[in-house]
PAZAPA-4460 file (N, C-alpha, C; in steps of 0.05 Angstrom, whole numbers, plus 32768, in hexadecimal, padded with zeros to 4 digits):
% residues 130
    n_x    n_y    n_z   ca_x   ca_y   ca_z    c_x    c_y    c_z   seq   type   mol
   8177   7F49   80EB   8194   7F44   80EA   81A3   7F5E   80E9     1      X     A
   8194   7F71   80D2   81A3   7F8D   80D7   81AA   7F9C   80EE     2      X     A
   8199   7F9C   8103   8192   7FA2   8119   81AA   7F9D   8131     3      X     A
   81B7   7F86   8122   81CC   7F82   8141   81ED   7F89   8130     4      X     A
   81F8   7F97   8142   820E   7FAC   813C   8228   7F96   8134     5      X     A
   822E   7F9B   8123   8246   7F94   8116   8239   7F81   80F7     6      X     A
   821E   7F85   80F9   8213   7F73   80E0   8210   7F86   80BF     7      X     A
   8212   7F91   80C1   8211   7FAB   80AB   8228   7F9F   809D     8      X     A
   823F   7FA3   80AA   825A   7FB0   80A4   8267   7F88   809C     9      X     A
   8257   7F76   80A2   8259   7F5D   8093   8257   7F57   807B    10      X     A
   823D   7F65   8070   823A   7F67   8059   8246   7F6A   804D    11      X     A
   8248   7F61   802C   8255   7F71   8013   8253   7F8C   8010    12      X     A
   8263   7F9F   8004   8262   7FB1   8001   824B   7FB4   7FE1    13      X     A
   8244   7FA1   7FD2   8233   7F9F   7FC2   821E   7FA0   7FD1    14      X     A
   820C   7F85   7FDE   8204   7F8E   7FEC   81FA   7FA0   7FFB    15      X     A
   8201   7FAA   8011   8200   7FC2   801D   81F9   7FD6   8005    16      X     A
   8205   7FD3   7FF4   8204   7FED   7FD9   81E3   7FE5   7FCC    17      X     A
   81D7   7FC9   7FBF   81C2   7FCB   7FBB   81AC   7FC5   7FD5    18      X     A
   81B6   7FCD   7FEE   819C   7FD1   7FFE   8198   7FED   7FF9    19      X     A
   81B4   7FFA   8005   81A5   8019   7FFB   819C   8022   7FDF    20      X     A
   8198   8015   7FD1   818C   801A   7FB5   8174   8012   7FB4    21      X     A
   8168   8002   7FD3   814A   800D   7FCC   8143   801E   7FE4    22      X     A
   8150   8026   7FF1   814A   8044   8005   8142   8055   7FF0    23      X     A
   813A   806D   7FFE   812B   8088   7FE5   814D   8092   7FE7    24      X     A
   814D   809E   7FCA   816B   80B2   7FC7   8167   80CE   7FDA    25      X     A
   8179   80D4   7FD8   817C   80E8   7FF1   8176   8101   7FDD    26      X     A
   8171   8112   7FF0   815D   8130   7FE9   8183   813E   7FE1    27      X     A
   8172   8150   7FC5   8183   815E   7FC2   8193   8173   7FE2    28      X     A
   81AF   8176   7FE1   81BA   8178   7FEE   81BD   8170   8008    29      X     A
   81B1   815A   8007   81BC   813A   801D   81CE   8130   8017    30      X     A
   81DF   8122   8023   81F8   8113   801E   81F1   80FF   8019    31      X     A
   81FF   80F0   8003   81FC   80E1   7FF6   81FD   80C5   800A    32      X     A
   81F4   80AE   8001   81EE   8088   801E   820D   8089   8012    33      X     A
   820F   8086   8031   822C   806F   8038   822F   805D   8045    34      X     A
   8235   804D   8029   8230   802F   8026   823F   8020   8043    35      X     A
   824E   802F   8051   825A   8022   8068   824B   8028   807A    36      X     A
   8231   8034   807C   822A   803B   8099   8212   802C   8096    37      X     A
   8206   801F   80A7   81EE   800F   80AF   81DB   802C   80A8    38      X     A
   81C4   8021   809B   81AF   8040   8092   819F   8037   80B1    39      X     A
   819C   8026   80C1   8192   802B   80E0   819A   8043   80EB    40      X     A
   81B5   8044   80E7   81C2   8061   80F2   81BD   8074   80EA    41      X     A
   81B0   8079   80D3   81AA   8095   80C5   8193   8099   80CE    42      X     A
   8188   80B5   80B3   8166   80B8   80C3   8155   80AC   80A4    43      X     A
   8167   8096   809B   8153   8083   808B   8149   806B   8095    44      X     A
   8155   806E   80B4   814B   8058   80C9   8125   8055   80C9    45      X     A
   8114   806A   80C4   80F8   8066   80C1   80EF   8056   80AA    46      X     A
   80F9   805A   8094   80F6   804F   807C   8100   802B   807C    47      X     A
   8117   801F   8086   811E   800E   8086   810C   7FFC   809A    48      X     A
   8103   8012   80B6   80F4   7FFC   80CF   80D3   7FFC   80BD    49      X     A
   80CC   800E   80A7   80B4   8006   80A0   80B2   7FEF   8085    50      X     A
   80C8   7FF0   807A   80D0   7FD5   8068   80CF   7FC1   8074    51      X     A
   80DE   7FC5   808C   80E1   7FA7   809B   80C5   7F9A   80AB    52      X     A
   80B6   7FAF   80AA   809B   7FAF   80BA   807F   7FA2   80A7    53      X     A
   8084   7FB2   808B   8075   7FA1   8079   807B   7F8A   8071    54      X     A
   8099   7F80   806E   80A3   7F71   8065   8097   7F54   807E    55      X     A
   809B   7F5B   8096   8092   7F40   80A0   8080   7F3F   80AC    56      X     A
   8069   7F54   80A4   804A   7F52   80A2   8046   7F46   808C    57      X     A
   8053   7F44   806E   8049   7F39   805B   805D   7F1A   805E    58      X     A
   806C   7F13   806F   8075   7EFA   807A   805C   7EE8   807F    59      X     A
   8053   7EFA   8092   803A   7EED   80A6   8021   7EEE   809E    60      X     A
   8023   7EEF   8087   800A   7EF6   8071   800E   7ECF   805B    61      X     A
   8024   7ED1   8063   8026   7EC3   804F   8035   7EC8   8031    62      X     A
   8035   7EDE   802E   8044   7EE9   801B   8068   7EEF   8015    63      X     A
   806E   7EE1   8002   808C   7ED7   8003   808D   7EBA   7FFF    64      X     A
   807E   7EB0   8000   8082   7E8F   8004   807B   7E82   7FE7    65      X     A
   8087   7E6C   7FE8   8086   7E62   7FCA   8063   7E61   7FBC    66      X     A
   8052   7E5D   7FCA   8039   7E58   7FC0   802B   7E80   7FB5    67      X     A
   8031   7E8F   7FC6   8022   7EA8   7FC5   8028   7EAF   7FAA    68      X     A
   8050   7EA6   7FAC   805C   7EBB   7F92   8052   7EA3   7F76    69      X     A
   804C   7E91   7F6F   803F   7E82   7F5D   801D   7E8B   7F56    70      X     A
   8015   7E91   7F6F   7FFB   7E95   7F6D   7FF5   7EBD   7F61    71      X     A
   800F   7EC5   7F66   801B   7EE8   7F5D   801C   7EE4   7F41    72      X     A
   802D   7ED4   7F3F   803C   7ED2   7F1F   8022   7EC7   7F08    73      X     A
   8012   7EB8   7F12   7FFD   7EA9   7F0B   7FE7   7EC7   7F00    74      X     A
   7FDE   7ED3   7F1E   7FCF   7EE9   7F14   7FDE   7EFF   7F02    75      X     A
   7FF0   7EFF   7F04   8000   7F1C   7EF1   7FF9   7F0F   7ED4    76      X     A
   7FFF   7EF7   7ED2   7FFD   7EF3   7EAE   7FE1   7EEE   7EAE    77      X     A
   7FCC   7EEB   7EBC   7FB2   7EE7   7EB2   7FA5   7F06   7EB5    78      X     A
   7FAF   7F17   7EBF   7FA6   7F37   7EBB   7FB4   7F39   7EA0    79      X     A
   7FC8   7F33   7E9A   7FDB   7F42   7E7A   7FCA   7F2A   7E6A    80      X     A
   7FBE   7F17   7E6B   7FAF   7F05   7E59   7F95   7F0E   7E54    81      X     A
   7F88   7F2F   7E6E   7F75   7F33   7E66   7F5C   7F28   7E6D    82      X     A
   7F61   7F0A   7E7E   7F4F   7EFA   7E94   7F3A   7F11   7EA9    83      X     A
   7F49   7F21   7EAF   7F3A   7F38   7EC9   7F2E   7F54   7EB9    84      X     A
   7F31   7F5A   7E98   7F2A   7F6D   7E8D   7F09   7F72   7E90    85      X     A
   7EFB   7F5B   7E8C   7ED3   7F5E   7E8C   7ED7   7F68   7EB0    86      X     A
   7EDF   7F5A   7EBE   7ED4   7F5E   7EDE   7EE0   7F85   7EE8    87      X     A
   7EFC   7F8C   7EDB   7EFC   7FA1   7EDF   7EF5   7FB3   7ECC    88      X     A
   7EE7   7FB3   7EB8   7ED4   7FCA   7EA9   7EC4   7FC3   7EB6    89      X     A
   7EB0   7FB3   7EC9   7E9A   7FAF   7ED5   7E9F   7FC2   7EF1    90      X     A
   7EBB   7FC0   7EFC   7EBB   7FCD   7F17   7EBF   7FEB   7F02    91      X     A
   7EC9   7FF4   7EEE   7EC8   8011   7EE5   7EB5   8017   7EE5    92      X     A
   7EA2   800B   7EDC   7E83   800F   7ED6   7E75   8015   7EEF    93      X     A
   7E77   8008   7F02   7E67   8008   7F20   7E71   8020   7F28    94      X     A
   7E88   8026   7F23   7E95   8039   7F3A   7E90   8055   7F2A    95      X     A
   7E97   8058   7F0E   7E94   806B   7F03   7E82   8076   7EF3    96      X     A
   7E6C   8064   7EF4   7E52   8066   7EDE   7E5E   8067   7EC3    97      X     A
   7E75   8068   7EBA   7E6E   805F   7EA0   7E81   8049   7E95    98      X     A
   7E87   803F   7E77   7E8F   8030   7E70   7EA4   8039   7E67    99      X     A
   7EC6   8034   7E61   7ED4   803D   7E56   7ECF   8041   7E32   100      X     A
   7ED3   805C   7E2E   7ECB   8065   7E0C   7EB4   8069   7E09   101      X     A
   7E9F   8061   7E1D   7E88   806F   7E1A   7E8A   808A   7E31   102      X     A
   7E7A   80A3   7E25   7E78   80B7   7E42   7E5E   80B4   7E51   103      X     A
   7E68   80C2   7E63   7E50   80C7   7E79   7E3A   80D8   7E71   104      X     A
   7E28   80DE   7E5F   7E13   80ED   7E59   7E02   80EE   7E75   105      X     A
   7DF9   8106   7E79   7DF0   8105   7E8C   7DDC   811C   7E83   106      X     A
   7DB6   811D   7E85   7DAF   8133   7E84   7DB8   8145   7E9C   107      X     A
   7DA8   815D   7E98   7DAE   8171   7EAD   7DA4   8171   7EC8   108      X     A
   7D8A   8162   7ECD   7D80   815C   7EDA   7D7D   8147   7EEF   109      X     A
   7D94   8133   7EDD   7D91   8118   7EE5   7DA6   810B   7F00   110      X     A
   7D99   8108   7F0B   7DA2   80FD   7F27   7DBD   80ED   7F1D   111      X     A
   7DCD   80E9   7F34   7DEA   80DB   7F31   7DDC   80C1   7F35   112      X     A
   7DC9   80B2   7F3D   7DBA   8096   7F3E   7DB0   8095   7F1F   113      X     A
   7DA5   809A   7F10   7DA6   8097   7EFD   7DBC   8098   7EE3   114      X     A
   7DD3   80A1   7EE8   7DF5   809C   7EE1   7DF2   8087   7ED0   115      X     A
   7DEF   806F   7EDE   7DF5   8057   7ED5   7DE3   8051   7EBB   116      X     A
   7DC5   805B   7EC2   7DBD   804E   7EAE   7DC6   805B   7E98   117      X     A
   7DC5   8079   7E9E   7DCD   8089   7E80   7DE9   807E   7E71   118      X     A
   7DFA   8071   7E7D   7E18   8060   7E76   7E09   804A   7E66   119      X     A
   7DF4   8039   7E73   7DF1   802A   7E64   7DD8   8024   7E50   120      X     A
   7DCB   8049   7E4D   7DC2   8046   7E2D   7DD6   8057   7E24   121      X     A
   7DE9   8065   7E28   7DF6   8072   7E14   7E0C   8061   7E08   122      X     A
   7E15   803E   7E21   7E1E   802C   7E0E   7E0D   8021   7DF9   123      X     A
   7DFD   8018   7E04   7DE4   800F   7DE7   7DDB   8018   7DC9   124      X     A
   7DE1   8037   7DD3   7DDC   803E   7DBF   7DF7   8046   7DB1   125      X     A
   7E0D   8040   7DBA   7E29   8049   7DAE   7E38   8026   7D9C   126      X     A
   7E24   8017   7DB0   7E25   7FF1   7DA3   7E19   7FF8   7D88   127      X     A
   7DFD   7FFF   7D86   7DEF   7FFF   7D74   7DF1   800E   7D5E   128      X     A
   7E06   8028   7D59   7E0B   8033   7D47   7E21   801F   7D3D   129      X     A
   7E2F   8012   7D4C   7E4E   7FFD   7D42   7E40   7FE8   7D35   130      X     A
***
């Protein structure tokens, strides 16, 4: 809709004012967005055609639609409930050889394949002093 000439300048000047409030702020000694000019016309025209680019790739994803944002809101409070905490100390563990609060002991010798197991006797034995 932005795209065809005389549609900018329809808008509210609110509006128009919180679109450019999510453009990036302008580099020290840039001139400041004016709220009357379509940002197509500027050179924040890259930034806006790649918003508009993700935006209706994640259209065509499915995303935006009443079911995705339920199924969004759904996962956000079951990560803050702590539901996904065992599965991601398990991907820390895989990825980083060790456990969070336990360290990486590692002899001097010892191969980065063996990592893991040293994570998981130096958890065992850090369980077993508790």
């Amino acid at each position: 809709m932005l795209q065809k000439e005389g549609a900018w300048s329809n808008l509210s000047e609110e509006t128009r004012q919180q679109l450019y409030s999510l453009l990036p702020t302008p580099e020290a000694g840039e001139a400041t967005h004016d709220k009357n000019v379509n940002p197509l016309d500027t050179a924040l025209r890259p930034h806006v055609e790649e918003a508009l680019r993700v935006w209706q790739e994640d259209l065509t994803c499915g995303k935006h639609g009443k079911k995705w944002r339920e199924e969004a809101m759904n996962a956000g409070k079951d990560r803050k409930e702590g539901k996904f905490d065992e599965a991601k100390e398990a991907d820390r563990e895989q990825y980083w050889g060790t456990v969070k609060g336990v360290e990486n002991v590692r002899a001097p010798n010892e191969t980065s394949g063996n990592v893991k197991e040293a994570a998981g006797a130096t958890r065992q034995a850090k369980e077993e002093d508790d």
